[in-house]
C-alpha positions in Angstrom: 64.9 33.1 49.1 64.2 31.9 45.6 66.3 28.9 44.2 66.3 27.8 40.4 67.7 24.0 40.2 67.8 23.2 36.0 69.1 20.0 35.6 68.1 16.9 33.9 66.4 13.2 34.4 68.5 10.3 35.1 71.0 12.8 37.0 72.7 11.7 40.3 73.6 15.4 40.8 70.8 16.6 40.0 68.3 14.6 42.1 70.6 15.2 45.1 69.9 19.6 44.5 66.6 18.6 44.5 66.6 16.2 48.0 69.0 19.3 49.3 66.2 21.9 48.0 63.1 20.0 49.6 65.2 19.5 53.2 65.7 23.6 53.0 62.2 23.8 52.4 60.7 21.5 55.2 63.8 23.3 57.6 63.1 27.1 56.4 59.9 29.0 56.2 61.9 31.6 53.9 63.1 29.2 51.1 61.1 28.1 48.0 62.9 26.7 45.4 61.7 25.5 41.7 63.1 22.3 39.5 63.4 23.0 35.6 63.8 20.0 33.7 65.9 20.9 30.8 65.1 18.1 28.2 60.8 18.5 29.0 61.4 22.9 28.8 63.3 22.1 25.7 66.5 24.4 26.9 69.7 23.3 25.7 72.9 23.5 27.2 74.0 26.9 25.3 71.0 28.2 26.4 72.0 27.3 29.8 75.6 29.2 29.0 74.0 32.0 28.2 71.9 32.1 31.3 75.0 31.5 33.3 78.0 33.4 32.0 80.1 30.5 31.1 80.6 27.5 29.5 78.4 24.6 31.1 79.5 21.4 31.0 77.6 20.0 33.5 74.0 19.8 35.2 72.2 20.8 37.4 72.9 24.6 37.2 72.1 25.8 40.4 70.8 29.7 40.8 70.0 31.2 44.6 68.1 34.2 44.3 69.2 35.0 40.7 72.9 34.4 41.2 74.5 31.3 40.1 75.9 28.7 42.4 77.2 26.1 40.3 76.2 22.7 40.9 75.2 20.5 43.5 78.7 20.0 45.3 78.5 24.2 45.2 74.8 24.2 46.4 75.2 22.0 49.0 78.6 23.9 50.4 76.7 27.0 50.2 73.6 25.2 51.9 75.2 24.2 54.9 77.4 27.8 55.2 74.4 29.9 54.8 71.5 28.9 55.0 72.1 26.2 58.0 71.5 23.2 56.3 71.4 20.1 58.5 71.0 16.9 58.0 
């Protein structure tokens, strides 16, 4: 299980996916995830629409295995209902 977190310094959200993300790691032998910074990869937020489907308002953008999530709230939900996420 692959997870894309793209989301942005100075973000509550997003350094809470990322805490989320490293617990799944240290808890799973089968998830690996990856953190995109979007200002340092230069990707804007239409770029993120694009990626995504929608309009994006908001970071991070969470992906799991190539399908989009949403955001952290989302992630972590889907965390702890698949993926037994304890904490």
């Amino acid at each position: 299980m692959f997870t894309v977190i793209f989301g942005r310094p100075g973000c509550p959200y997003c350094v809470r996916a990322k805490e989320i993300a490293e617990q799944l790691v240290e808890q799973r032998d089968d998830f690996k995830f990856r953190y995109v910074d979007i200002h340092a990869e230069g990707i804007s937020k239409a770029d993120l629409e694009k990626t995504v489907g929608k309009p994006v308002e908001t970071v991070p953008q969470i992906f799991v295995d190539q399908t989009h999530v949403g955001g952290c709230t989302e992630f972590e939900a889907y965390a702890k209902e698949n993926l037994a996420l304890y904490q």
